[in-house]
Every structure is written in structure tokens, then in C-alpha cells.
C-alpha positions in Angstrom: 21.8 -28.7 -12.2 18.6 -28.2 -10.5 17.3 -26.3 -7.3 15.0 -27.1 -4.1 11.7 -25.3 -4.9 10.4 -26.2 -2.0 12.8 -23.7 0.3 10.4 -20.9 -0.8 8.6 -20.9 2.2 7.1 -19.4 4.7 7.7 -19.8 8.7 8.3 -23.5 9.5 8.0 -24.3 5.6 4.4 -22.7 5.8 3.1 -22.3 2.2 3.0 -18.5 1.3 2.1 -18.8 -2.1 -1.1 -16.5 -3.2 -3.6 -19.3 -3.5 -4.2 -20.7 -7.4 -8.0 -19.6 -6.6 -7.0 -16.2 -6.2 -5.1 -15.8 -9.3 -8.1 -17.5 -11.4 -10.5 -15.2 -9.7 -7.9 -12.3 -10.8 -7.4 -13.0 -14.0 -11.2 -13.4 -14.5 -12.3 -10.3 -13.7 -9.8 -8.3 -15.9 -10.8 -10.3 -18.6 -14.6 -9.0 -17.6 -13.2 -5.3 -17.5 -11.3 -5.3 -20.7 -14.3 -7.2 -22.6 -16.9 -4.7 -20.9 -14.1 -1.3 -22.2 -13.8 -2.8 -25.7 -10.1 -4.1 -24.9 -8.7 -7.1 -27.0 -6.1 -8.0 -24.4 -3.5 -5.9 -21.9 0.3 -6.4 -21.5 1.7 -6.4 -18.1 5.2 -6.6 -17.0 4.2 -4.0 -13.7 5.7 -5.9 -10.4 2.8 -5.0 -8.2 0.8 -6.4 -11.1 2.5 -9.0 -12.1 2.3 -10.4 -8.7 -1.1 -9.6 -8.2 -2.2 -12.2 -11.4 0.4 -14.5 -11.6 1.6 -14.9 -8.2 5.1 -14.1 -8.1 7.3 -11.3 -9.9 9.9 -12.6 -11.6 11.0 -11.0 -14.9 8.5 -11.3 -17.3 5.6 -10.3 -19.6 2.0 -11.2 -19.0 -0.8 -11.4 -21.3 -4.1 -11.4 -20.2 -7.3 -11.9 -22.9 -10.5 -10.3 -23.0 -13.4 -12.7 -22.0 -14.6 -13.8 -25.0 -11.1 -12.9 -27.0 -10.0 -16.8 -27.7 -6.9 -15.8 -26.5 -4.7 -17.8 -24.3 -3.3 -16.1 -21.0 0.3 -16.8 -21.2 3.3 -15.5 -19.1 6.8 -15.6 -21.2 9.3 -15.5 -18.6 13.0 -14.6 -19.3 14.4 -14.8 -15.3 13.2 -17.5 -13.4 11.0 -19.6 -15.3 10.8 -22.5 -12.8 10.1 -20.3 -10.1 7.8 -18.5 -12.2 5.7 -21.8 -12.1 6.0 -22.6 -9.0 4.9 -19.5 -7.6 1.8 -19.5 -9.9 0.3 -22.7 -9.1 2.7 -25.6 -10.7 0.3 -27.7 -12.8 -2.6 -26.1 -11.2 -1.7 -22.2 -12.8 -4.6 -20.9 -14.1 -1.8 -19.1 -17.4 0.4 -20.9 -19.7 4.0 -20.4 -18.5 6.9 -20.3 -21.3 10.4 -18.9 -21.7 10.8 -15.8 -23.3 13.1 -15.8 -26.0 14.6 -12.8 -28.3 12.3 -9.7 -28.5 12.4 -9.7 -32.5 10.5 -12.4 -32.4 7.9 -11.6 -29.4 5.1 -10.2 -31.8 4.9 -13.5 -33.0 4.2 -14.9 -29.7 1.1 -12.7 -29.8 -0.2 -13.8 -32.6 0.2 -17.8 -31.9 -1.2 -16.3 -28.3 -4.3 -15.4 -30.4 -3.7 -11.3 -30.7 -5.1 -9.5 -33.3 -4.3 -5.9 -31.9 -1.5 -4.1 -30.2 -2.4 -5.0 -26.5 -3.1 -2.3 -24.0 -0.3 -1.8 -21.7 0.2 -0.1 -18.1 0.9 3.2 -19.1 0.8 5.2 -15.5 3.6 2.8 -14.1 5.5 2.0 -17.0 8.7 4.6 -18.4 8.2 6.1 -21.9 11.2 4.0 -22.9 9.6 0.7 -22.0 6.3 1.3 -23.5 8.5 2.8 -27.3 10.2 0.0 -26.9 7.6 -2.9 -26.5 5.5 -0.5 -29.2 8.1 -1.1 -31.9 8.0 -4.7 -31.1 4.2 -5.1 -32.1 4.1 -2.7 -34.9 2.4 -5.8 -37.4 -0.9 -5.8 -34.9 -3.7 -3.8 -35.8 -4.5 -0.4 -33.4 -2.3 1.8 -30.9 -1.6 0.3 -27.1 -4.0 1.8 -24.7 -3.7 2.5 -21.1 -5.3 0.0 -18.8 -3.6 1.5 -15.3 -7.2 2.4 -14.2 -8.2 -0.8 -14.8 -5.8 -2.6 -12.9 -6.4 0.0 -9.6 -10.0 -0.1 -9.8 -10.0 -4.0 -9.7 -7.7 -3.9 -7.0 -10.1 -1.6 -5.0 -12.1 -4.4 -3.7 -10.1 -6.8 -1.6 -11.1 -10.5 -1.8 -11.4 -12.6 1.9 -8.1 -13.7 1.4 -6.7 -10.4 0.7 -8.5 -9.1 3.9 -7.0 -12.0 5.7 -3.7 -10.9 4.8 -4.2 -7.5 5.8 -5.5 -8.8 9.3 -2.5 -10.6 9.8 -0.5 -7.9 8.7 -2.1 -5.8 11.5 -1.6 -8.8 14.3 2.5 -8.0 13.6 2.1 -4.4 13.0 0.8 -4.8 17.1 4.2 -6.6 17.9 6.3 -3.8 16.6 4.2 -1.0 18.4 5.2 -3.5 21.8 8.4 -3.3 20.8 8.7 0.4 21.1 6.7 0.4 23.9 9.1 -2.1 25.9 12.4 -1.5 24.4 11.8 2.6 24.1 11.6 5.6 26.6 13.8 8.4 28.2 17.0 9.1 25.8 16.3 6.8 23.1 17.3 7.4 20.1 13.9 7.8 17.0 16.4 5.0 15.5 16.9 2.8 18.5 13.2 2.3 18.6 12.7 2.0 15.0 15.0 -0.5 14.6 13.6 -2.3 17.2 9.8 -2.3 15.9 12.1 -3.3 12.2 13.3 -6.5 14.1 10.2 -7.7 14.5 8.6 -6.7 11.0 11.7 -8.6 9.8 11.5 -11.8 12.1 7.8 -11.6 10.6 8.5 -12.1 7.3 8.8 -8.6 6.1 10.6 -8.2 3.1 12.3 -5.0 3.0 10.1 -2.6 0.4 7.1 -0.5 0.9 5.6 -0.6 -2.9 4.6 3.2 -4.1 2.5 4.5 -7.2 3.3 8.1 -6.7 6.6 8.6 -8.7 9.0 8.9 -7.2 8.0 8.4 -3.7 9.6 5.7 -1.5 8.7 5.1 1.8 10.1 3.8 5.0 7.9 1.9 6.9 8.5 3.2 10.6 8.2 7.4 11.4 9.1 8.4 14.6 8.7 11.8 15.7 10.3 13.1 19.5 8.7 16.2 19.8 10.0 19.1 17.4 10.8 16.3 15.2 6.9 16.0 14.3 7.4 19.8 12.6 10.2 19.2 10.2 9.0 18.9 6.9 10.1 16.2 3.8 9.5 15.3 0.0 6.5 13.3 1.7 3.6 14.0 0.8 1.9 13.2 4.6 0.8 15.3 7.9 4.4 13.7 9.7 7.6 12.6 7.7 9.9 12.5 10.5 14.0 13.5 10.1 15.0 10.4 8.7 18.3 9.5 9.1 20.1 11.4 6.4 19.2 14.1 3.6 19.2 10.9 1.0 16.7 9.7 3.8 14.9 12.2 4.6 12.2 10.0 6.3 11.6 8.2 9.2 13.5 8.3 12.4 16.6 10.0 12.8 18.8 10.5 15.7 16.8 13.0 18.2 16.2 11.5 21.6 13.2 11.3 24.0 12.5 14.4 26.1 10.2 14.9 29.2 7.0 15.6 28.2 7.0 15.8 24.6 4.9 14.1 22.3 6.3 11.3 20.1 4.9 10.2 17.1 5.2 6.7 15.7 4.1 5.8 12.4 4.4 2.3 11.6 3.8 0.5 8.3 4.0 -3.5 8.2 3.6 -5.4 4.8 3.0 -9.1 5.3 3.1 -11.3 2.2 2.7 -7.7 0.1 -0.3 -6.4 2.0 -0.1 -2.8 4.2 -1.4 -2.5 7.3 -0.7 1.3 8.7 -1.1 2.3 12.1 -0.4 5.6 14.3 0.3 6.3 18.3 1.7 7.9 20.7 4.2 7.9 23.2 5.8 10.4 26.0 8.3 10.2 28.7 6.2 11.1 32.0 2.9 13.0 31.1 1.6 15.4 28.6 0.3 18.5 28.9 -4.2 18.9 28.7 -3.3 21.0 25.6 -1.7 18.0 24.0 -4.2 15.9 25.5 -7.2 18.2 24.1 -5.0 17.5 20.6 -4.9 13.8 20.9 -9.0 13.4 21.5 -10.4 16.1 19.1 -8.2 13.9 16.3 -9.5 10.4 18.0 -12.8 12.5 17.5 -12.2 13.6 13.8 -11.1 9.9 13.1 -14.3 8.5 14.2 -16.4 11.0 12.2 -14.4 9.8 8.7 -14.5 6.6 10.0 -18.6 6.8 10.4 -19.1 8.5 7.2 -17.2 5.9 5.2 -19.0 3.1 6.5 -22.5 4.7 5.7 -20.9 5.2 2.2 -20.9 8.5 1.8 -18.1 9.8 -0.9 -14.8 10.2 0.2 -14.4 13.6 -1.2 -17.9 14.7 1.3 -16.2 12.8 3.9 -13.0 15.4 3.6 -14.8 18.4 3.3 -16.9 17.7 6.6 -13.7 16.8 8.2 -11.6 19.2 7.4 -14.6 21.8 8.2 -14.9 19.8 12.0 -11.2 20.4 11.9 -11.0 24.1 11.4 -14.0 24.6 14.1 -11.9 23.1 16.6 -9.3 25.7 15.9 -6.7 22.9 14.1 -6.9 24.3 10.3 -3.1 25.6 9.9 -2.5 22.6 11.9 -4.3 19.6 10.0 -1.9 17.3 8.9 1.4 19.9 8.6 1.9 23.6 8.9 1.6 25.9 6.2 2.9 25.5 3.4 3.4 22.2 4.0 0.0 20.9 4.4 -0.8 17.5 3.2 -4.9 17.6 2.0 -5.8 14.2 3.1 -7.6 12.2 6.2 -7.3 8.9 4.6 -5.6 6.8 1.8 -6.1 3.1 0.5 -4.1 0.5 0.9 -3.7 -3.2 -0.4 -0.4 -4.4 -2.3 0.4 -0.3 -2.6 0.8 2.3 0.4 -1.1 4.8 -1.9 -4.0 3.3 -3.5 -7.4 4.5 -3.8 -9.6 6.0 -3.5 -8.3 8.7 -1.2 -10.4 10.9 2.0 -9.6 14.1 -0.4 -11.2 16.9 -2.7 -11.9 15.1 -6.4 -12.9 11.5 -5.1 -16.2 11.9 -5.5 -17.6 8.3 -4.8 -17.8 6.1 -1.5 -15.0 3.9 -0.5 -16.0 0.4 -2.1 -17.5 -2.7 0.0 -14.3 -5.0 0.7 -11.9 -1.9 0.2 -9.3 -1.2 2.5 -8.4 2.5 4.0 -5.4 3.8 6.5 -7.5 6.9 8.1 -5.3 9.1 9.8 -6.2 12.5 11.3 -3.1 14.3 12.6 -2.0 18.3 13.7 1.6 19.1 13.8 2.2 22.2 15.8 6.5 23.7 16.2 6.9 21.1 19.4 5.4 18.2 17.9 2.8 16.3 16.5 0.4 14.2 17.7 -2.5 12.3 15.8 -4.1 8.5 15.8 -4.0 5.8 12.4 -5.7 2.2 12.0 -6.5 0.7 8.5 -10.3 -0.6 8.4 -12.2 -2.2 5.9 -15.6 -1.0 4.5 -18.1 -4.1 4.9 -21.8 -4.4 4.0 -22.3 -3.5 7.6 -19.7 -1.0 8.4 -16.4 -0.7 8.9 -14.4 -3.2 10.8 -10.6 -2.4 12.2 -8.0 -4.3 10.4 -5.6 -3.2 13.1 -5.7 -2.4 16.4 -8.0 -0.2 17.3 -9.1 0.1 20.7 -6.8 -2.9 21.9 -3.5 -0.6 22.1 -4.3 2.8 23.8 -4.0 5.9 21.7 -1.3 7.3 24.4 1.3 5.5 26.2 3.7 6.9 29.0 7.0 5.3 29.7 
């Protein structure tokens, strides 16, 4: 009994499969890296990863060869292995595609694959068990398994047109669901009224319903709002706002406070369309805020611009945060700068791509620039006991500057209902 293939679409049966170019181009250059680091080959069965190099993520092992290596990049898939070639290309994928059968027998796949040694594996994402487990299965290959995590995020630093191109139209939806809360929100609503809202238009858009993270064992959910003291309640999240979420299991996000008069309200919205982030910040208030909150909102519109300027000369990210954070604390913000002590999140900026939290990262120890073609959420905020208030886009570093993948100047920083 057989099954239609060709319902995995997107809108109108729009073909949302990561281009075969792109996975050939992917595949290429970690077979440069783990040639250029002495690597024979590198075992991935990562999601994120898999899905970045094979075009889909269905349950499976990957094995990529060194350039030179003579051996075969195959993909031995035990759950789905028709859709595992369909998503990669059909006919046209750039890996072999076969059915994984019992793991007693998977060393000798290796070998017929063309290994000689143990290949590295994906330490930083993988659990202990899973890597003594795949270990014992290789034991007859030469060498230890070594740690190719690093390779895989510095590769994924620099984003490809098409990648870029995703993130663009991730930001073009990420737009709809800030119109969303600024039609549908207001006076009495709920943080969750709104956020659901904004969600039914991420969901209408194709979202589909995860927010990957690298930090264990963060999760994320992809729209914060803040109403006023709301913005000062701090989470497990590792950010300036995390919002009251709706209960202690989900401790951020929106929660159930309502819209007051005059009080700042923070929204936070994250979109991922076809696995690429786009985060953006604004805010909101019922009638007018005060020229204190006002003063707020510009000297962080301010701050943003500064990091914004200093990544797109290429000056290292780790500079770029110590000369923010010193602008900061002369306007008087430093116990404010993204939370109140001591809960203070030591960032103005963080990558993104197919992860919320890639790198490199505005923050102390990132001592080198944000790459050409990389991809960056910058997000200066101050949270005070009433609220917090703050302004996010995502930009890309080009070979002229940086260019907004979101909105930017097209939605205003404030908005009164």
C-alpha cells in the first residue's frame, strides 16, 4: 500500500523542499572542513542537522565523507525512507538513501560506505547514552569518535541567498502577526488573547509549532508579551524579558495579565518559516506613555543602532558589547540593561538561522566580527518594576553593511491603541 508524496506541500501545493542545490552545496563544504581538520568522516543523526544536509528529518543516520575520503555520503533511514527521498531530492539527491536495518550489523555499513575510522559524531547535541551506544557499534574501526559540533555551527554561520531568502520571508509574516496584535489587541486584553492571535497567523503561515534551541534545556515560545509589571518578572530564560507565561510548567510567554492605561507592553515575537527565525521586538500602550518611558524607548532605538553600526563595519562582537553596554551604563540604564539584578541577561544580540541561539553572540568571549552572510536578532532592552520596554529586528551582515531582515523602520517602534 503506497502513499501520495506529493501532499507534502506547501500553500496551494507550493514546493517547500530545501532546494537539491542547497544540500550539494552543504554537504560540500563539510566535506572541505573535515578534510581541512584531519577528519575521515562525521556521523549525524542531530535534527537541526540532519535537516540542514539532507533536507528533511526523518529518523536516521547520516554520513558525510571527507573531501578526498572515497567515501560515499549515504543516509540509512529506519522511519520514513520514501519520504526520506523525497524530501532530499528524489533521483536528484546529492546522498545515497537506504533502509537501515539491525544495529549489529551497522559497522558494516561503514565499511562498504568506505570508513576506515570511527566517525566523528555531534557531541554538544547528542546524550552520553546515544553517543556509548553508537561507540560500541563501531568498536572494529580504527580511532576514537571526535566532536564535530563546532564544525557544523560554524558552517552554518554563513547563510546562503536561499537561506537569506527564507529569513526574509520569515520576517514578511513575522509583520502580519505584529498587525494582528495591533488590530485585534488593546484595553483589557488578555497577554494571551493577543498572543494567540499573532499564533493564528504564524500558524495560517505555515509555522510548524517548535522553536529549535541549542542551549539545553531551553525551550522557547515564540510570542512574549509583557503588560507592564509583567516585563519585571523573571524566568529560567536566559533573555532581558521572559514574560509570565501561562503556567509554572510555562513559565514564558504571555500569561493572563490584562492591558492597563499607560503602561508599556512588550511584545516579543519569533516566526520560523520553513525552519528559519526571524525575531522582532515592539511596543504597545493603551493611550500614551509617559517622556520617562519615552526617553527609555529612544536611548535603546539609540543603543540598537550603535551595535547595529559596529557589526556592519565588522568590528568583533565581543567590542561591540563592551561599548554598548558602556553607552548603556552612561545613560544611567546599567541595573537596567536587559533585567534587573540578579537577573541580568549579558547580551545585545544573538544569531539566528535554523536555531534561536546560534552564533556568534553580541557578548564578552566572542572575540571576532559577525561573518558576511550571517544573520543576528539585536535587541537592546531595560526592564524597570513597571515594565519593560526595548526594540528587536534580525539583520544580516553584507559586504556593504547590514540590511534589515525584518521590519525595521516600516512598523513604528511604539504603537497606541
Amino acid at each position: 500500500m503506497s502513499w501520495d508524496a506529493g501532499r507534502i506541500s506547501g500553500p496551494d501545493g507550493e514546493d517547500w523542499r530545501v532546494p537539491v542545490t542547497e544540500l550539494e552545496g552543504r554537504q560540500a563544504r563539510l566535506s572541505s572542513a573535515l578534510a581541512e581538520a584531519g577528519i575521515e568522516s562525521v556521523l549525524i543523526d542531530d535534527p537541526v542537522e540532519l535537516y540542514w544536509l539532507t533536507g528533511g528529518r526523518q529518523s536516521s543516520l547520516l554520513l558525510i565523507g571527507a573531501e578526498g575520503s572515497g567515501i560515499s555520503n549515504t543516509q540509512w533511514v529506519s522511519r520514513s525512507l520514501r519520504r526520506a527521498r523525497y524530501e532530499a531530492g528524489g533521483d536528484d539527491s546529492p546522498h545515497s538513501i537506504e533502509a537501515r536495518s539491525r544495529m549489529n550489523e551497522f559497522e558494516g555499513f561503514l565499511v562498504a560506505a568506505g570508513c576506515t575510522r570511527v566517525p566523528g559524531m555531534l557531541g554538544g547535541k547528542v546524550p552520553n547514552s546515544r553517543w556509548s551506544f553508537l561507540s560500541s557499534k563501531m568498536g572494529g574501526l580504527e580511532g576514537v569518535s571526535e566532536d564535530c559540533t563546532g564544525m557544523l555551527y560554524a558552517l552554518r554561520e554563513t547563510k546562503s541567498e536561499w537561506e537569506l531568502e527564507m529569513h526574509r520571508e520569515s520576517g514578511g509574516i513575522n509583520r502580519m502577526m505584529f498587525e494582528a496584535v495591533r488590530d485585534q489587541g488593546g484595553l483589557g486584553q488578555t497577554e494571551l488573547e493577543m498572543a494567540a492571535a499573532a499564533d493564528e497567523v504564524s500558524r495560517a503561515a505555515g509555522f510548524g509549532g517548535r522553536i529549535r534551541m541549542r542551549a539545553w534545556p531551553m525551550d522557547c515560545d515564540r510570542v512574549v508579551i509583557a503588560t507592564g509589571r509583567s516585563g519585571a518578572v523573571p524566568s529560567y530564560f536566559d533573555s532581558g524579558v521572559a514574560g509570565l507565561g501561562a503556567s509554572p510548567i510555562a513559565s514564558l510567554g504571555a500569561g493572563f495579565a490584562r492591558v492597563a492605561e499607560g503602561e508599556p507592553v512588550l511584545v516579543d515575537i519569533v516566526h520560523v518559516h520553513r525552519g528559519y527565525v526571524s525575531d522582532c521586538t515592539r511596543i504597545f500602550s493603551a493611550g500614551r506613555l509617559s517622556g520617562e518611558w519615552m526617553q527609555r524607548l529612544d536611548d535603546m532605538t539609540e543603543v540598537a543602532g550603535f551595535v547595529i553600526n559596529g557589526l556592519g563595519r565588522g568590528v568583533d562582537c565581543s567590542e561591540v558589547w563592551h561599548e554598548g553596554s558602556a553607552m548603556v551604563s552612561e545613560m544611567g540604564y546599567a541595573g537596567h540593561l536587559m533585567g534587573m539584578p540578579p537577573d541580568q541577561a549579558r547580551f545585545l544580540g544573538h544569531s539566528v538561522g535554523l536555531e534561536l541561539d546560534e552564533t556568534p553572540v553580541v557578548a564578552s568571549g566572542f572575540d571576532r566580527p559577525l561573518p558576511v552572510g550571517g544573520t543576528m536578532a539585536i535587541e537592546p532592552k531595560v526592564i524597570y518594576p513597571e515594565g519593560a520596554i526595548g526594540t528587536e529586528d534580525t539583520w544580516m551582515r553584507g559586504a556593504d553593511g547590514m540590511e534589515c531582515l525584518t521590519m525595521g523602520e516600516s512598523f513604528p517602534k511604539l504603537t497606541e491603541w
